[in-house]
ROLOVEX-988901 format. One record per residue (C-alpha): x, y, z. Coordinates in steps of 0.05 Angstrom, whole numbers, padded with zeros to 5 digits, always signed. Each point is the difference from the previous one (the first is absolute). Layout:
XYZ/...
This chain:
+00000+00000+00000/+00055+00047+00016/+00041-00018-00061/-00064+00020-00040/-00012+00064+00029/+00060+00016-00005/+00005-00014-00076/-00067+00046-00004/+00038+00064+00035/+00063-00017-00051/-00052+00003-00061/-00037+00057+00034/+00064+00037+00005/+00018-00020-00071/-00062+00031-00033/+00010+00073+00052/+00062+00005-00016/-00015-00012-00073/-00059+00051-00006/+00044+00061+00031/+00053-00013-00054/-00044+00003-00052/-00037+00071+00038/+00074+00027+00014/+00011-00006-00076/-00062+00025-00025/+00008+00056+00049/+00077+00010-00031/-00024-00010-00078/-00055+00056+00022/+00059+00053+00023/+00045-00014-00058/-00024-00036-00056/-00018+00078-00028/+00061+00031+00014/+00032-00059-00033/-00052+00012-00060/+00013+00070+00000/+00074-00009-00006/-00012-00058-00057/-00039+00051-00041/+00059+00047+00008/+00040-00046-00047/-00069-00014-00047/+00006+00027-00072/-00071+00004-00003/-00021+00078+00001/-00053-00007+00045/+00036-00028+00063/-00035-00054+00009/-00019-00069-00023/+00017-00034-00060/+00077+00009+00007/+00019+00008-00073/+00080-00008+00016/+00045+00030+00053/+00038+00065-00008/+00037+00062+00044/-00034+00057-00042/-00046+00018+00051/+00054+00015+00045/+00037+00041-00050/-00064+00038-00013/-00012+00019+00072/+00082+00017+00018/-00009+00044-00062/-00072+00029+00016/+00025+00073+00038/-00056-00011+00043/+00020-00056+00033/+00065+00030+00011/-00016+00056+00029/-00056-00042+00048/+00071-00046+00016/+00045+00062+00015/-00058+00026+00041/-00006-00063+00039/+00060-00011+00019/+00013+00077+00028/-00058-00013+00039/+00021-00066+00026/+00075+00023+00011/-00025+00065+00047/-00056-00050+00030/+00053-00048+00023/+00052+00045+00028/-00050+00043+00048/-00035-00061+00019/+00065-00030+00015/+00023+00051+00041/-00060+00011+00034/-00017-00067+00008/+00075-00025+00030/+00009+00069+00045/-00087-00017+00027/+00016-00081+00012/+00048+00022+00058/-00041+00033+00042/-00056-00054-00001/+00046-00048+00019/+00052+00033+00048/-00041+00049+00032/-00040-00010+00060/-00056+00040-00027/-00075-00004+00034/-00043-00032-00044/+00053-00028-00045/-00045-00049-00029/-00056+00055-00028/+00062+00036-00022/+00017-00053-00044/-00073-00007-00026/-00008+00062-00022/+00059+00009-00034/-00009-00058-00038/-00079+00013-00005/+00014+00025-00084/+00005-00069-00007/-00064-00018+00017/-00036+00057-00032/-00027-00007-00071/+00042+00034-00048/-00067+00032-00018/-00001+00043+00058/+00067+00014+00011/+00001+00034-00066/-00060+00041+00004/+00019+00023+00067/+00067+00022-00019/-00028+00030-00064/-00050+00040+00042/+00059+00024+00042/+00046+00021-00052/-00048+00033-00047/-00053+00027+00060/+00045+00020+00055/+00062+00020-00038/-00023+00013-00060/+00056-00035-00029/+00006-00018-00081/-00005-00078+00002/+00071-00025-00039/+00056-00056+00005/+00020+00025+00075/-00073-00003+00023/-00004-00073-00027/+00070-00016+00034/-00030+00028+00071/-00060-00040-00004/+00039-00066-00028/+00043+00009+00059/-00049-00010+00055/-00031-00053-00037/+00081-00040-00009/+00023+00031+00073/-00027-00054+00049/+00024-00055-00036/+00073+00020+00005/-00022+00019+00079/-00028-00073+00009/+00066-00033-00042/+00050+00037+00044/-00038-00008+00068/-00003-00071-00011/+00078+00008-00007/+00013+00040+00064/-00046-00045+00041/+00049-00058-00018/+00063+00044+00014/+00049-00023+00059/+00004+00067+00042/+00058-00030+00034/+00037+00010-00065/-00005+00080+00009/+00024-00002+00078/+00056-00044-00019/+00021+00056-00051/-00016+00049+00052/+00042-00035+00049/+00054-00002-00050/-00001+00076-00012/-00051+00006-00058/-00039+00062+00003/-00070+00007-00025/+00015+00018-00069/+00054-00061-00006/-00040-00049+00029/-00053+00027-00052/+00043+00000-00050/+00039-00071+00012/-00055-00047+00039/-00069+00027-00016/-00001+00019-00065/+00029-00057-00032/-00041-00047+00034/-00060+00029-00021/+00029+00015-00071/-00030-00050-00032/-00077+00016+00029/+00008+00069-00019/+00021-00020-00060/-00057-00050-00009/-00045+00051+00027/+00022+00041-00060/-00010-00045-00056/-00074-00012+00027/-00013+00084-00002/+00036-00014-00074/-00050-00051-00020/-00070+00028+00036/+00017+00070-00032/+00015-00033-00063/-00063-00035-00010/-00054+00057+00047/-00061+00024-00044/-00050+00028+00041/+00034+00050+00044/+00047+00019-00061/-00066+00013-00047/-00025+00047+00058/+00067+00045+00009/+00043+00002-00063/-00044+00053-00040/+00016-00008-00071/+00059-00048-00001/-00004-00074-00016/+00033-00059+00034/+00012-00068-00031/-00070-00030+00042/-00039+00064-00021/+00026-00001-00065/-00018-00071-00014/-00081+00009+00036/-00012+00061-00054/+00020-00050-00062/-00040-00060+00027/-00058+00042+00006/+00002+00005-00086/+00013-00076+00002/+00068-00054+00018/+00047+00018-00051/+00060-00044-00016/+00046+00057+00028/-00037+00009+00066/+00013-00075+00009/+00069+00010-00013/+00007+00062+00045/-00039-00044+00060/+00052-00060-00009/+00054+00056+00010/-00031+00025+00060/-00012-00072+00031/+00071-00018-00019/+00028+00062+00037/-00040-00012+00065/+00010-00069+00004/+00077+00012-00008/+00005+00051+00058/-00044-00042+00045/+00044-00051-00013/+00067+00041+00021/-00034+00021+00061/-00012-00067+00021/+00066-00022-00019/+00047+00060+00018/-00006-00031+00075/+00030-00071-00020/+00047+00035-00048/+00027+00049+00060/+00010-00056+00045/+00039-00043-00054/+00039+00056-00009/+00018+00005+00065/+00016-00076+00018/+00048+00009-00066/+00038+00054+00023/-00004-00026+00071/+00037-00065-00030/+00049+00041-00046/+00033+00040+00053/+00033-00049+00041/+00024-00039-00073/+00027+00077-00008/+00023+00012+00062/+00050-00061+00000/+00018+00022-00075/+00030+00069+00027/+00038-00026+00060/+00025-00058-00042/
């Protein structure tokens, strides 16, 4: 009796286990069997973008490099995202300290409400700003208004990335510098800032990416000027051209690559560190020898 019930659980087991594979890829082939369409009809010949594919060919891609729209949506993007990613960089790293160090009341709400943009629909956040610039200061909405309002989107993120970082830091590291007659600008310099290197580095890359790819607030603050996403939502609306699946592949291609360096820039830190850990003794005995 036991050995039968006990082949019923197995076969029970067998068919669970079997039914959330086949949801978990249905779920996956329902996130990216599109984008992996869209980027196949990148490559079609066929005029239309879509279905038949009459052959496979680049010109789409050389239409929209050469298409002075695009370009100028590109340049535009990536000035936004390069000003985006330094303030929120700075503001993020030089905010994470004091939510983790500092002894604060009410530390915890601190923390919530600085990362509350997060949260908040994009929606909102741009038709508040865009009531503040244009209502209170009467400000002419432009490529600095968008960077502002990209920046408190991007900002937490980098917070949350380098808090994370200086929750896991060894404090005793600092005293022992301290003891050793570090001041507080060394023992910035030499033991806290290149442990948490590669976090605010990481942290960067993600404020790359999210400016990179942000719509909504953008379309509310930038005025008259195009970025790549905006640029690419005012052709779709006249149909999916060939070119505007080429210009989304770039875009995906871009993203996914600096997503990918911020996860890896950690493991590639530390394995450049354990190298030249292991190379200076080999040296060492090389120059007394």
């Amino acid at each position: 009796m036991a050995a039968e019930n006990a082949d019923v659980v197995a076969r029970h087991r067998r068919v669970v286990r079997a039914g959330l594979g086949a949801w978990a890829v249905l779920i996956y082939a329902f996130l990216f069997v599109p984008i992996a369409l869209l980027m196949l009809f990148s490559f079609n010949a066929n005029r239309y973008g879509t279905f038949p594919i009459t052959g496979w060919t680049l010109h789409w891609y050389e239409e929209a490099l050469s298409n002075y729209q695009i370009q100028d949506a590109v340049q535009t993007s990536l000035q936004v995202a390069l000003e985006v990613t330094m303030i929120s960089t700075v503001v993020g790293t030089a905010a994470a300290f004091p939510l983790v160090r500092s002894r604060l009341p009410f530390r915890g709400g601190i923390r919530a409400s600085l990362t509350l943009p997060i949260l908040i629909p994009g929606l909102l956040i741009g038709v508040a700003l865009l009531s503040y610039f244009t209502n209170l200061f009467n400000l002419q909405l432009s490529i600095q208004t968008a960077v502002i309002g990209q920046a408190v989107y991007a900002t937490p993120f980098v917070i949350l990335v380098v808090a994370s970082r200086l929750e896991g830091f060894d404090r005793l590291l600092e005293r022992a510098a301290s003891d050793l007659g570090a001041d507080t600008w060394k023992r910035l310099r030499y033991i806290v800032l290149p442990l948490i290197g590669p976090a605010v580095v990481a942290g960067a890359l993600f404020a790359f990416t999210l400016s990179l790819d942000e719509f909504i607030i953008t379309l509310f603050l930038i005025g008259g000027h195009n970025t790549l996403p905006i640029y690419i939502y005012t052709q779709v609306k006249f149909g999916i051209t060939p070119e505007v699946n080429a210009v989304a592949t770039m875009l995906i291609a871009a993203s996914l690559s600096v997503s990918l360096l911020a996860f890896a820039t950690p493991t590639l830190v530390r394995l450049a560190r354990r190298r030249l850990a292991t190379a200076r003794p080999g040296t060492s005995a090389g120059r007394a020898a």
